[in-house]
SELOMAR-251708 format. One record per residue (C-alpha): residue in three letters; y, z, x. Coordinates in pm, whole numbers, padded with zeros to 5 digits, always signed. Example, Ala and Ser with C-alpha at 12.3 -4.5 7.8 and 13.67 -1.06 7.14 Angstrom:
BEGIN
ALA-00450+00780+01230
SER-00106+00714+01367
//
This chain:
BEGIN
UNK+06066-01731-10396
UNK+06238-01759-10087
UNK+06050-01686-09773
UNK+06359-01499-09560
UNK+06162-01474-09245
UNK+06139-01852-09283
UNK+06489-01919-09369
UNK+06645-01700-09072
UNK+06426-01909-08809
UNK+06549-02234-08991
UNK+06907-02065-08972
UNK+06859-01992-08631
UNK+06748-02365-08552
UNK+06964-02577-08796
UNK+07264-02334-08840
UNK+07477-02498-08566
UNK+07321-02835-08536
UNK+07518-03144-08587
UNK+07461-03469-08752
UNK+07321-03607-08459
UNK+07111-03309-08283
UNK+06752-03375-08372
UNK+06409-03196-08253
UNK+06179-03362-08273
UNK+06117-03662-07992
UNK+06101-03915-08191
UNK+06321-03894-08437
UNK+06542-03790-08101
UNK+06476-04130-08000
UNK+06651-04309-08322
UNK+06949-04044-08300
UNK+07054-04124-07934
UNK+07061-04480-08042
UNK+07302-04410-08344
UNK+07512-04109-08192
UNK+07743-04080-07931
UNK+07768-03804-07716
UNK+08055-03638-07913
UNK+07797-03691-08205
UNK+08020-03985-08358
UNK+07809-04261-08508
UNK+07970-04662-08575
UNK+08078-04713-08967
UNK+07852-04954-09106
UNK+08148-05121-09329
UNK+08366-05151-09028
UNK+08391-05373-08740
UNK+08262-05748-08695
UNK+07905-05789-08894
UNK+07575-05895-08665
UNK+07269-05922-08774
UNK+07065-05581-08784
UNK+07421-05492-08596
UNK+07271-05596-08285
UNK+07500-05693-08015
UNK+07666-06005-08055
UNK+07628-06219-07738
UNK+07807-06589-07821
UNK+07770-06694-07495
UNK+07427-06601-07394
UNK+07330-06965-07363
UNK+07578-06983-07089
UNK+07359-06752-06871
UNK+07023-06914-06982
UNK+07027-06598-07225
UNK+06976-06356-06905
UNK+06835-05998-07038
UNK+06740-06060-07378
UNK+06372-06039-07472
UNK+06482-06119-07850
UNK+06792-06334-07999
UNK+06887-06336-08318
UNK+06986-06671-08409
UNK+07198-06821-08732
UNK+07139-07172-08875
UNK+07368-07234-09091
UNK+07212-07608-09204
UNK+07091-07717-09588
UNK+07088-08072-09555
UNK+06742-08068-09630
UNK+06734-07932-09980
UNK+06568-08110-10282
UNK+06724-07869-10531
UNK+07034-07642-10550
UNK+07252-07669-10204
UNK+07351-07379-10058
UNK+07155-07140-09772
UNK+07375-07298-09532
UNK+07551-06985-09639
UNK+07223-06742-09589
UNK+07336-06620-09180
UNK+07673-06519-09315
UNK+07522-06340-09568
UNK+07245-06159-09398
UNK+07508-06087-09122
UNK+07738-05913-09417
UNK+07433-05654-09487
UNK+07503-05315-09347
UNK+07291-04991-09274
UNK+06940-05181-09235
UNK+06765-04957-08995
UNK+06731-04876-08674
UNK+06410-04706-08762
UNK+06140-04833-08955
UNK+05951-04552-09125
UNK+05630-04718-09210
UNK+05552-04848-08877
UNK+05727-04536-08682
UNK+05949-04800-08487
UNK+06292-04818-08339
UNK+06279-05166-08204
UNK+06633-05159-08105
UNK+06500-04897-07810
UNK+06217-05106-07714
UNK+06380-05435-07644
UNK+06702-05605-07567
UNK+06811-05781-07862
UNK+07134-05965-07946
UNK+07302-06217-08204
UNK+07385-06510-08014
UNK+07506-06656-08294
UNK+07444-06993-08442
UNK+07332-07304-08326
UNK+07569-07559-08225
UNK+07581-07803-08472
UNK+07728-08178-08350
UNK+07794-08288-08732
UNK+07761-08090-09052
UNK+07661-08413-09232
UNK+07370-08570-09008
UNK+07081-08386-09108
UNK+06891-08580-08828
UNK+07118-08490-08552
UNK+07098-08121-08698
UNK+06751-08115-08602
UNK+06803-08219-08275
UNK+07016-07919-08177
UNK+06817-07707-08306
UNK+06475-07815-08122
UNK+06701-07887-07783
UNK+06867-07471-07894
UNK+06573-07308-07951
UNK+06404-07495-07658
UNK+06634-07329-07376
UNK+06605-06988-07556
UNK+06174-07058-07557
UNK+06225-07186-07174
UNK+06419-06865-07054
UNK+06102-06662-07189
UNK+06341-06555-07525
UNK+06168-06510-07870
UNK+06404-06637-08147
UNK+06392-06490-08438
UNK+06603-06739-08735
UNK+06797-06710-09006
UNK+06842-06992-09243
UNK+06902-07243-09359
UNK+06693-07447-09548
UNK+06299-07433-09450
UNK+06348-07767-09309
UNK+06452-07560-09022
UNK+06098-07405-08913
UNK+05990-07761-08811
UNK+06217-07779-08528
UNK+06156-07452-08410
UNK+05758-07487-08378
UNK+05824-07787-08181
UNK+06002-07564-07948
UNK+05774-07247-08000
UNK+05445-07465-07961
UNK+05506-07698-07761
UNK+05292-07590-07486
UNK+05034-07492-07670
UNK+05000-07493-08087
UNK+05068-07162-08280
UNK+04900-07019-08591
UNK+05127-06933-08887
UNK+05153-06692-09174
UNK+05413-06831-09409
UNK+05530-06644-09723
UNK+05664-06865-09994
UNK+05614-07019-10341
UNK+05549-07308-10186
UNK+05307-07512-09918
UNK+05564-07693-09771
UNK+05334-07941-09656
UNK+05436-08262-09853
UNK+05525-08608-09699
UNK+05846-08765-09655
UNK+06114-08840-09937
UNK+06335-09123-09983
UNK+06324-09197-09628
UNK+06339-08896-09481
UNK+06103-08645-09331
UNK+06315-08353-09269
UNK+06311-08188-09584
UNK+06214-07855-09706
UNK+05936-07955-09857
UNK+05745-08115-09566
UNK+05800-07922-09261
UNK+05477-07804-09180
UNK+05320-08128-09207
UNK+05510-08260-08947
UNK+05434-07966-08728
UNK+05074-08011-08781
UNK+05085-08364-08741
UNK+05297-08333-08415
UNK+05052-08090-08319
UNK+05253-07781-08267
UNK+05079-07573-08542
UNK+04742-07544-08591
UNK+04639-07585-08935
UNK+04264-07388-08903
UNK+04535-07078-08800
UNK+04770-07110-09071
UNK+04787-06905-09395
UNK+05009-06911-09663
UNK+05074-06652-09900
UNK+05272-06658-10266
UNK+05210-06996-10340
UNK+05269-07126-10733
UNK+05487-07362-10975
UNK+05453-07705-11068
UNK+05474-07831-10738
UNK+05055-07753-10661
UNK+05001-08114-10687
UNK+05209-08188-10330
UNK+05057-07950-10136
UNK+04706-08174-10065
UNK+04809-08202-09697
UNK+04741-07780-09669
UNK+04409-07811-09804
UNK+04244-08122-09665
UNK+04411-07981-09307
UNK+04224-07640-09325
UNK+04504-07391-09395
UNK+04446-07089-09624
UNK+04609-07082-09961
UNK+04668-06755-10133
UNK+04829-06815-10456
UNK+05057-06554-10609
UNK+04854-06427-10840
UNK+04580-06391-10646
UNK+04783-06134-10403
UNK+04790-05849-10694
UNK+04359-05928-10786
UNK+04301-05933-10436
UNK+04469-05648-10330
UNK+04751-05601-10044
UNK+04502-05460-09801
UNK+04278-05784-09808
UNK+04568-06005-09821
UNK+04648-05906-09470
UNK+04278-05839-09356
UNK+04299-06256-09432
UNK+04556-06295-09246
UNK+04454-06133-08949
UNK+04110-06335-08956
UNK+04315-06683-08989
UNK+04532-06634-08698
UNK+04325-06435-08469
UNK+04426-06358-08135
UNK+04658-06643-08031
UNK+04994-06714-08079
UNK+05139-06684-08425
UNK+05511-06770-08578
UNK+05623-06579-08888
UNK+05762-06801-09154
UNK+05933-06628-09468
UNK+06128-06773-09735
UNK+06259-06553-10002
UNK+06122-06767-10285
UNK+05769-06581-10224
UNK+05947-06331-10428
UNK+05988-06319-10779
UNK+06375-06438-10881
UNK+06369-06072-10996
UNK+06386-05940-10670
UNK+06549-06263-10462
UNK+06731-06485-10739
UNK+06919-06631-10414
UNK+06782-06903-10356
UNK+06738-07247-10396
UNK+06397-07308-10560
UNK+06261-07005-10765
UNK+05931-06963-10913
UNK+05896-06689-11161
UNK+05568-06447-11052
UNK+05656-06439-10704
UNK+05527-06106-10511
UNK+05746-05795-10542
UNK+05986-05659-10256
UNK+05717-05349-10203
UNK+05418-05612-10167
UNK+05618-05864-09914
UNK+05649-05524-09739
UNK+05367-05389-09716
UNK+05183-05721-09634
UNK+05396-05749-09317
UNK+05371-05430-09206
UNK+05024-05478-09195
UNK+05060-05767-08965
UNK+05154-05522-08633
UNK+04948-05623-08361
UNK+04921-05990-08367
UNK+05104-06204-08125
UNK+05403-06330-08248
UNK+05603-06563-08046
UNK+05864-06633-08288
UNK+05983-06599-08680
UNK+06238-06702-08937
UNK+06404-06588-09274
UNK+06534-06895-09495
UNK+06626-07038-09808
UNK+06902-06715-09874
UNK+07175-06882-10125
UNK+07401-06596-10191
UNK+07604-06784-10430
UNK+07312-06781-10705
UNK+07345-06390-10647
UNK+07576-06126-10789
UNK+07411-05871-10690
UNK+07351-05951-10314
UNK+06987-05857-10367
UNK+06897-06156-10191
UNK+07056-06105-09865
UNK+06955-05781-09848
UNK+06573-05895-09878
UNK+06656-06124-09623
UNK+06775-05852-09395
UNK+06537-05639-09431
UNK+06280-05904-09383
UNK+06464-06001-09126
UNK+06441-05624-08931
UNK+06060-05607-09042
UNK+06024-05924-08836
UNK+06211-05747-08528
UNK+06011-05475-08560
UNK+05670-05736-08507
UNK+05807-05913-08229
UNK+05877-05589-08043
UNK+05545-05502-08053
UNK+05373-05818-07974
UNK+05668-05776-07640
UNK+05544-05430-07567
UNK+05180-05554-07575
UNK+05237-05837-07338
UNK+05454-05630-07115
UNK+05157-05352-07099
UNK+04898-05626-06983
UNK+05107-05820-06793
//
């Protein structure tokens, strides 16, 4: 039955309230970032796509990225790929995905008020056909955004990627990790060549920008078990994927949080931690990946820690009617932003 006394004071509260007009502070907070002040709010199919629909700032390297605490940064490179070619295409992608936040409901965050954010756009690439030279720019990129006290959050690529930025990211001191994928990533180099998507983290340990004893990986499974030796004689945790549902999401992350501690850590995600049936987008799947909700909930769970930097990689949207794939990667992508923010807002307070 309908309470009337009820519905008059909700009459007399909502009745002439627009879109935009909200009561309580918070949710105040993620309206005023949304609305205008004729209560207007942007179309999310119009305009030019950014990532999150941040800002886009091009030419933020041209003022040593001056103002940012956070840049959101394409690389658009796949030389590195042992299987299907493709997430060259993965920051286009990502960029095309509309209405993914501002707020994030779990953690009760609107990053996009607590930091200054932008896309900058992608890294300059000297050739699209020297995978060595590819790495170069993107150590000597992400470098001058590290220098000018920047955290970069990626988009790839191929995981080859993540290599280059830890050697920016760590190179004054080596960071922990927790990587999500179906694979270690820690195998030696192929046919000549050691930037491959198979192998990054092995170079990063052995260059000694990530510290193995603070590095966990989570999802892991296939046929491929027999390369990853390098994770286990190094020290890094190994969750498998079928381990995640027997252990439970809650101790999944209570691992995680032991292995890194209280030092630096860089986020690693590639979408083939997920089963095909939730990312088919990608370059190498593995069916019995984790599920959208528990790739979720596990990095939610991860507010707190220190990150100093993060990536999404290995989107192919051409393997992908549905676009499912990119949308993960967004969303991962905004969970990510939402981590960095706090580990910002934590520094700032005990600065």
């Amino acid at each position: 039955m309908v309470n009337s006394e009820k519905l008059a004071k909700l009459r007399e509260k909502y009745g002439n309230a627009k879109g935009g007009d909200m009561f309580d502070p918070h949710f105040k907070e993620v309206a005023d970032t949304q609305f205008s002040s004729s209560g207007e709010r942007k179309w999310p199919f119009a305009g030019v796509p950014t990532f999150l629909d941040a800002p886009f700032a091009p030419d933020a390297a041209k003022t040593n990225f001056d103002g940012l605490d956070v840049a959101l940064v394409g690389v658009p490179m796949d030389l590195g790929v042992t299987n299907r070619a493709g997430a060259r295409l993965g920051p286009r992608a990502v960029r095309n995905i509309e209405r993914i936040g501002p707020y994030e409901h779990v953690l009760h965050m609107v990053p996009g008020a607590h930091c200054n954010v932008a896309d900058i756009g992608d890294v300059p690439f000297r050739s699209r056909f020297s995978l060595e030279s590819c790495h170069e720019d993107i150590v000597d990129y992400f470098s001058r955004i590290v220098d000018a006290g920047v955290i970069p959050i990626a988009v790839g690529g191929d995981h080859s990627i993540s290599y280059s930025i830890q050697r920016a990211v760590g190179k004054g001191r080596p960071v922990g990790m927790i990587h999500l994928d179906a694979h270690c990533d820690t195998s030696g180099e192929y046919e000549g060549a050691k930037f491959h998507h198979g192998g990054p983290f092995r170079q990063s340990v052995m260059d000694g920008v990530l510290d193995p004893e603070r590095t966990i990986q989570i999802g892991i499974r296939g046929g491929a078990e027999y390369l990853w030796e390098f994770s286990y004689d190094s020290g890094m945790t190994v969750i498998h994927a079928e381990e995640v549902p027997q252990m439970g999401v809650e101790a999944v992350i209570a691992k995680a949080r032991e292995v890194v501690g209280d030092g630096p850590v860089y986020l690693s995600f590639d979408v083939d931690c997920l089963d095909p049936s939730f990312a088919p987008g990608t370059g190498t799947p593995e069916i019995g990946g984790l599920t959208s909700r528990e790739a979720l909930a596990i990095l939610r769970g991860l507010k707190g820690l220190d990150f100093v930097g993060a990536d999404v990689v290995e989107v192919a949207p051409q393997y992908d009617a549905t676009t499912n794939t990119a949308h993960v990667g967004a969303q991962i992508l905004f969970e990510e932003l939402c981590l960095v923010t706090d580990a910002l807002k934590r520094r700032k307070a005990g600065a």
